[in-house]
C-alpha atoms as an extended CHARMM CRD file, in Angstrom:
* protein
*
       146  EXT
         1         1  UNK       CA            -14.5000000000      -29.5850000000      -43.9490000000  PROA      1               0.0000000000
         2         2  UNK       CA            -12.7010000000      -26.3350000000      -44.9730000000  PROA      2               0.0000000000
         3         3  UNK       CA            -13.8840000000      -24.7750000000      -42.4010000000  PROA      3               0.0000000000
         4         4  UNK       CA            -13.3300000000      -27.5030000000      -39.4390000000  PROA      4               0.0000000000
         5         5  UNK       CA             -9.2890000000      -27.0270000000      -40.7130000000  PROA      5               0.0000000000
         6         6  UNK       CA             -9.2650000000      -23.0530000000      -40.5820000000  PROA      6               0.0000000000
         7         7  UNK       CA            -10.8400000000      -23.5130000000      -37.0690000000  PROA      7               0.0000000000
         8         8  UNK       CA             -7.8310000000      -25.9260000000      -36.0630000000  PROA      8               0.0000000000
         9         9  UNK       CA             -5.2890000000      -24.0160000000      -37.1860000000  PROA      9               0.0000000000
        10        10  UNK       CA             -6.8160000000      -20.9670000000      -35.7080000000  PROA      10              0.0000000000
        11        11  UNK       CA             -7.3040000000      -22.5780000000      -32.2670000000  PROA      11              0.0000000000
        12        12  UNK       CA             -3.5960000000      -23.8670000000      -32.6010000000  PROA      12              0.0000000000
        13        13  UNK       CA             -2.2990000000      -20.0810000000      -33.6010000000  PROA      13              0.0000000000
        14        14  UNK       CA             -4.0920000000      -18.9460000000      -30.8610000000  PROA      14              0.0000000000
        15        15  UNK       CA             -2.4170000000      -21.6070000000      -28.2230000000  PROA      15              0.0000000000
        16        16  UNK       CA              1.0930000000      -21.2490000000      -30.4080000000  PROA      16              0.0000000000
        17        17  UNK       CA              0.5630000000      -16.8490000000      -29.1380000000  PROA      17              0.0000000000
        18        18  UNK       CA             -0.5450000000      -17.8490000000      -25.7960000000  PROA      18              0.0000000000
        19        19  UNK       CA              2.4520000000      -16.8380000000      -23.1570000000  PROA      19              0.0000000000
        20        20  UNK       CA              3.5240000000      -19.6900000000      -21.1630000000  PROA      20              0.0000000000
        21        21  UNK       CA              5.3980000000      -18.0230000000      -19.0200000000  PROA      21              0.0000000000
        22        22  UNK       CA              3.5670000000      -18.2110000000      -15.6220000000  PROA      22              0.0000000000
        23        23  UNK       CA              4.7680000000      -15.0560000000      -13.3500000000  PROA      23              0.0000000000
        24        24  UNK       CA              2.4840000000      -12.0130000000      -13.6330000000  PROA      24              0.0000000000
        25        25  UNK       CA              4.6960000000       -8.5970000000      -13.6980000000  PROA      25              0.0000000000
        26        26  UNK       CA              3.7210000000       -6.4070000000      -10.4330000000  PROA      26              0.0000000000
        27        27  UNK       CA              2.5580000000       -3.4950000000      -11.6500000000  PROA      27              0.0000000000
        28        28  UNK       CA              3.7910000000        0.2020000000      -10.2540000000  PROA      28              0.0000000000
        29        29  UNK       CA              0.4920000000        1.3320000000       -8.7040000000  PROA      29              0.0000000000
        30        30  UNK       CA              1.8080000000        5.4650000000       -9.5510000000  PROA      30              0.0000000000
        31        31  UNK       CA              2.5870000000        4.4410000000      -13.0920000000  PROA      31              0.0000000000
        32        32  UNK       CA              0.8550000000        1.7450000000      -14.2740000000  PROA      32              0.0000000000
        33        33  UNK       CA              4.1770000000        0.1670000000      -15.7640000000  PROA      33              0.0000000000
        34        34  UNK       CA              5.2670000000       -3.2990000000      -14.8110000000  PROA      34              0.0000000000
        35        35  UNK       CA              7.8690000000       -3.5300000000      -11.9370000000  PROA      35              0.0000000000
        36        36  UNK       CA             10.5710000000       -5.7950000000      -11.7790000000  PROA      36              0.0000000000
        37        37  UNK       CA             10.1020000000       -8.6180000000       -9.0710000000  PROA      37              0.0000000000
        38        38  UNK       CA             13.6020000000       -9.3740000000       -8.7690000000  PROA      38              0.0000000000
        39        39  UNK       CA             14.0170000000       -6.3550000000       -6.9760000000  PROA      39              0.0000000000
        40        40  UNK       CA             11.3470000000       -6.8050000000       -4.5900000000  PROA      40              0.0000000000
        41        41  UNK       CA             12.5570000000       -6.9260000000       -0.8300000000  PROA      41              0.0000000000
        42        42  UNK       CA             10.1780000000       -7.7740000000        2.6330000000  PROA      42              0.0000000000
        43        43  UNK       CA              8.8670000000       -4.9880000000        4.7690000000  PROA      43              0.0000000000
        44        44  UNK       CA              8.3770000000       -5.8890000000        8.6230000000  PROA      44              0.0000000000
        45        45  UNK       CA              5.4900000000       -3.3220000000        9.8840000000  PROA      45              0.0000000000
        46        46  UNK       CA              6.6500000000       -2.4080000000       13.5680000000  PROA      46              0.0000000000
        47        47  UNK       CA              3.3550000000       -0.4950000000       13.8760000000  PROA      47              0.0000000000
        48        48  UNK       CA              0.5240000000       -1.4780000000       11.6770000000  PROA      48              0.0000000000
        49        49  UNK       CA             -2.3960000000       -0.2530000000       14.1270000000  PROA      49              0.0000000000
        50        50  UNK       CA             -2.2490000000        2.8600000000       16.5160000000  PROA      50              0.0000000000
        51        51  UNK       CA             -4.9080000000        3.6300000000       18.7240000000  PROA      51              0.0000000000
        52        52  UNK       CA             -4.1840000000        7.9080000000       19.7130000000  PROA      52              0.0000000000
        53        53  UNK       CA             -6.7310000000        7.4210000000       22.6200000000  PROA      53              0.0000000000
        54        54  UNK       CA             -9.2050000000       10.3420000000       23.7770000000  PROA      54              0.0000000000
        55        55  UNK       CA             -8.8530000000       13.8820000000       22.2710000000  PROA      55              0.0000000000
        56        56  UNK       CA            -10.9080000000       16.8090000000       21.8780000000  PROA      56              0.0000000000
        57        57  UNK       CA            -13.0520000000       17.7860000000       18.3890000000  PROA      57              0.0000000000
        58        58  UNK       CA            -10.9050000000       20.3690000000       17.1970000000  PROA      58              0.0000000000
        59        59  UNK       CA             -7.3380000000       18.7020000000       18.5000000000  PROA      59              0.0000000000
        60        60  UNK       CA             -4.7870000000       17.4350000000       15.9920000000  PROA      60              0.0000000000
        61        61  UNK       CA             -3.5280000000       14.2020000000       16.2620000000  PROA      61              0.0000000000
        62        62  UNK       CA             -0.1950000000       12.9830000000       14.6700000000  PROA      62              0.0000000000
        63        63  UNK       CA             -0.1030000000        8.9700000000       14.4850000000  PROA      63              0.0000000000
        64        64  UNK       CA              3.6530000000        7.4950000000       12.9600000000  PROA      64              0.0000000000
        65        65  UNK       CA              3.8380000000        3.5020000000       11.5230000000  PROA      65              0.0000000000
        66        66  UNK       CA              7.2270000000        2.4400000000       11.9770000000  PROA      66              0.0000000000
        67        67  UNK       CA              8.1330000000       -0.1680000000        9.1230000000  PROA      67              0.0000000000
        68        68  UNK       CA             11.7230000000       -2.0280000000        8.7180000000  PROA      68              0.0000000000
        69        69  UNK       CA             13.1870000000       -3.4710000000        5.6940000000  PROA      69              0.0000000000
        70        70  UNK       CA             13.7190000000       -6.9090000000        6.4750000000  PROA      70              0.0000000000
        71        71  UNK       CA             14.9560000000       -8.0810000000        3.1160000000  PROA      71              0.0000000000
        72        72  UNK       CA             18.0540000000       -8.1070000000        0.7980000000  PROA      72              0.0000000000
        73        73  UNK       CA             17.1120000000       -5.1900000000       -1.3610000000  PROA      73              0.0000000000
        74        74  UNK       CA             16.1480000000       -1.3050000000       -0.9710000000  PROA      74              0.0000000000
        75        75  UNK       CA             12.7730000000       -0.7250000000        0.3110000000  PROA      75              0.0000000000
        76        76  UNK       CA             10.8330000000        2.0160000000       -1.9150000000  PROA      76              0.0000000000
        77        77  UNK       CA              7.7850000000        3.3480000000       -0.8150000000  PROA      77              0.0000000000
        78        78  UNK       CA              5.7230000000        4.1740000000       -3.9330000000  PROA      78              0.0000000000
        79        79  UNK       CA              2.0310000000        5.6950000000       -3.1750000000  PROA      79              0.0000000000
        80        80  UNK       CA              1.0900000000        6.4350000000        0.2210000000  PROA      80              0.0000000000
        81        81  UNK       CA             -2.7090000000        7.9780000000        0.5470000000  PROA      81              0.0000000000
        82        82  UNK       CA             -4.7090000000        8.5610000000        3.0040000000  PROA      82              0.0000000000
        83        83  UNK       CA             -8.8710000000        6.7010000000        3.3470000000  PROA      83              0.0000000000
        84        84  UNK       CA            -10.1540000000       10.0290000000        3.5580000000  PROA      84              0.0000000000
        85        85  UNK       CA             -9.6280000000       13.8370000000        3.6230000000  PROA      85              0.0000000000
        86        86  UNK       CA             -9.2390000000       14.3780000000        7.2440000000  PROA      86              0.0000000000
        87        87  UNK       CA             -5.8840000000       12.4970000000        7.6020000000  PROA      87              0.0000000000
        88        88  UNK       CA             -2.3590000000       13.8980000000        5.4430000000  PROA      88              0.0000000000
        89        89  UNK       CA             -0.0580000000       11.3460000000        5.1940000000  PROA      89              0.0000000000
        90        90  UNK       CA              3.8150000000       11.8400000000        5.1120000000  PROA      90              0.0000000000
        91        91  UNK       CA              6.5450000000        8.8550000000        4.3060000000  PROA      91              0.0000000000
        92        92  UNK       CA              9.9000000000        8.4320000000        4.3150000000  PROA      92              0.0000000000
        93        93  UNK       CA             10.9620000000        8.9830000000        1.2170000000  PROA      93              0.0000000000
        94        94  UNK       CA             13.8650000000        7.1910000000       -1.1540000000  PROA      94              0.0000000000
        95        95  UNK       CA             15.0380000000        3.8640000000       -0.6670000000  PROA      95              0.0000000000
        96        96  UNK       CA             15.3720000000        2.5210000000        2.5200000000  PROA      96              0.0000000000
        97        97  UNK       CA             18.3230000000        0.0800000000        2.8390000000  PROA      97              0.0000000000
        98        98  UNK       CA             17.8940000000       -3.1360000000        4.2410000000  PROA      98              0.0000000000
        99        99  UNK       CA             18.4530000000       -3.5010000000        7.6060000000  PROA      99              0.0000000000
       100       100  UNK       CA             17.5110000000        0.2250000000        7.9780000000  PROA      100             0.0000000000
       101       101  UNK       CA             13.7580000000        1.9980000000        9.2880000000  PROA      101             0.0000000000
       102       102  UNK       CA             11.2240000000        4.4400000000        8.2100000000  PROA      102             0.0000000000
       103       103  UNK       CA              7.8940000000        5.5350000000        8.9700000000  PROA      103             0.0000000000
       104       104  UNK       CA              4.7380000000        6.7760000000        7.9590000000  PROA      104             0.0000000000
       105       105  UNK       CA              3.4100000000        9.2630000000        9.2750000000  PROA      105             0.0000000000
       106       106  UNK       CA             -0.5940000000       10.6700000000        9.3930000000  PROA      106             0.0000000000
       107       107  UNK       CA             -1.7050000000       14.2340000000       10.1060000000  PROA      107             0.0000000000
       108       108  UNK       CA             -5.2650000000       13.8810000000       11.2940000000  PROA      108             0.0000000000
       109       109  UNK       CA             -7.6100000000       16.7150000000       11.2820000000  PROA      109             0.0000000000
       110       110  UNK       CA            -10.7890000000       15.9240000000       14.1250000000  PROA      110             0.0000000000
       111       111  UNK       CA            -13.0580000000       19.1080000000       12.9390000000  PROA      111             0.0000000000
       112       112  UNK       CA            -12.9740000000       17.1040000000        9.6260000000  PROA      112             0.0000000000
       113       113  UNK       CA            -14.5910000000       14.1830000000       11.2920000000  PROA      113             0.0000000000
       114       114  UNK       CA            -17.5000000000       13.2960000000       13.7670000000  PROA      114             0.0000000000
       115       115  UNK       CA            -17.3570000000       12.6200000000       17.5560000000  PROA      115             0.0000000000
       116       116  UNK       CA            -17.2500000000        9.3380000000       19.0170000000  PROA      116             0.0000000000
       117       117  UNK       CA            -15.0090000000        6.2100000000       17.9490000000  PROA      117             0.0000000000
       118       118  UNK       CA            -13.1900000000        6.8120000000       14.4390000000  PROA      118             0.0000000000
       119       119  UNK       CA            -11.1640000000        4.1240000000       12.7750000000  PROA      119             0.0000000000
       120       120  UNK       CA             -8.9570000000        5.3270000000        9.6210000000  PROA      120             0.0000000000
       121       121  UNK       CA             -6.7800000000        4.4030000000        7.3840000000  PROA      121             0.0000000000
       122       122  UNK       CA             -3.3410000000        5.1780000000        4.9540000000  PROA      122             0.0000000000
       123       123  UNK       CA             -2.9210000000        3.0900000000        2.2820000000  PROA      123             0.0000000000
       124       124  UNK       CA              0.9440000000        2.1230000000        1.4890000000  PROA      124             0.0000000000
       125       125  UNK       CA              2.0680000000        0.1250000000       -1.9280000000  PROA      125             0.0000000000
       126       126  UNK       CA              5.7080000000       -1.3940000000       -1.9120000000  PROA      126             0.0000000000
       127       127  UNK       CA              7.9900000000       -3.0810000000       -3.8370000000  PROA      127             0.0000000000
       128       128  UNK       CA              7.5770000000       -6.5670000000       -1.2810000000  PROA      128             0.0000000000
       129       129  UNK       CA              7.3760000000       -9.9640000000       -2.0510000000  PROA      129             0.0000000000
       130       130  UNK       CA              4.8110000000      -10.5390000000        0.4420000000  PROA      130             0.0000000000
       131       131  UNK       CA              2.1510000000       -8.1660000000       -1.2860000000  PROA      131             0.0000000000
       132       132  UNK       CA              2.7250000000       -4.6160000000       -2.6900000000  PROA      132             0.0000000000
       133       133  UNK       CA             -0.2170000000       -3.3690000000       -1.2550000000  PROA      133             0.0000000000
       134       134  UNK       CA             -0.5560000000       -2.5580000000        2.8660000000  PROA      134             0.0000000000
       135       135  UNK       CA             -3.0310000000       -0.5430000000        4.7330000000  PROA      135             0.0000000000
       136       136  UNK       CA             -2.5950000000        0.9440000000        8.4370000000  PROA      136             0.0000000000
       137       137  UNK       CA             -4.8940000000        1.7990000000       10.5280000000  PROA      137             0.0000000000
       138       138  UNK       CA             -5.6230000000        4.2270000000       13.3070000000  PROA      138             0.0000000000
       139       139  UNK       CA             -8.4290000000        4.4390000000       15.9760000000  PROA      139             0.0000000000
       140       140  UNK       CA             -9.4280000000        6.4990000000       18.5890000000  PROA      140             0.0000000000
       141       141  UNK       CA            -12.1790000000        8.4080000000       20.1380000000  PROA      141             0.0000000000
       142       142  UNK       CA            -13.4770000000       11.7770000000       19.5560000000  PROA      142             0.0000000000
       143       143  UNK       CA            -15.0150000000       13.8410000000       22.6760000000  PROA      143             0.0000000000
       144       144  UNK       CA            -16.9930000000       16.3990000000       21.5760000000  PROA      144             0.0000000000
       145       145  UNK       CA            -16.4080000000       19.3380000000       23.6720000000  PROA      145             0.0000000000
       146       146  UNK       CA            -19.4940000000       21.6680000000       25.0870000000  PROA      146             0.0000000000
C-alpha cells in the first residue's frame, strides 16, 4: 500500500512540473536559443523558383529571390545556405522593414556540377509566423560544350 501512495504522489508531482503552457518557443536555427514569437513578421517570396535556362559547363550563373516583408515587424534573415557546394549564397542583410524588399542571391559554379538538367537549392530561416524555415529553388540546364 506504501508503495501504491509514493506512486500517486509521484505521478501527481510529475503532472504538478508538467508546463501547461501550450506555445513551443521558435528556436534561432544559428544559435540554438529560443526566439521570441511576438516579434515574428510574414515574408511574401516574389521569387521562390528561377529557372536560368541553357548555359555552357564552365559559365557562371547568378540567380536573385526577391522576398518582401509583408508584416508589421522587421524582417531578419538569420541562416541562409546553400544545398550544395557549387552554389554561394548572398542575402540582404539586417532587418528589413516592413513594407520594404530584399533578396537572395546564389552564385552558381557549373564546372562544380554535371551536364544536363540541375535543380538546386538555398535554404533561408526567418523570423515568420508562417514557418521559419523556406527553401528556393533554381533549375536549369547544363550543355556540355565539345
Amino acid at each position: 500500500m506504501k508503495r501504491f501512495i509514493t506512486l500517486c504522489i509521484l505521478v501527481a508531482l510529475a503532472a504538478a512540473c508538467k508546463d501547461t503552457d501550450k506555445k513551443a518557443a521558435a528556436i534561432d536555427p544559428v544559435t540554438g536559443a529560443a526566439v521570441d514569437t511576438s516579434n515574428f513578421t510574414q515574408v511574401l517570396w516574389l521569387d521562390s523558383l528561377v529557372n536560368f535556362g541553357n548555359v555552357n559547363m564552365g559559365e557562371h550563373v547568378q540567380v536573385a529571390f526577391k522576398f518582401r516583408n509583408t508584416g508589421t515587424k522587421p524582417l531578419y534573415l538569420t541562416n541562409v545556405k546553400a544545398g550544395c557546394g557549387c552554389t554561394v549564397p548572398d542575402y540582404t542583410k539586417g532587418a528589413i522593414a516592413p513594407g520594404k524588399e530584399g533578396v537572395v542571391t546564389g552564385a552558381f559554379d557549373t564546372n562544380k556540377s554535371h551536364p544536363g538538367e540541375v535543380r538546386k537549392n538555398i535554404f533561408v530561416s526567418t523570423n515568420t509566423q508562417d514557418g521559419t524555415n523556406h527553401t528556393l529553388t533554381f533549375t536549369g540546364v547544363i550543355k556540355e560544350v565539345k
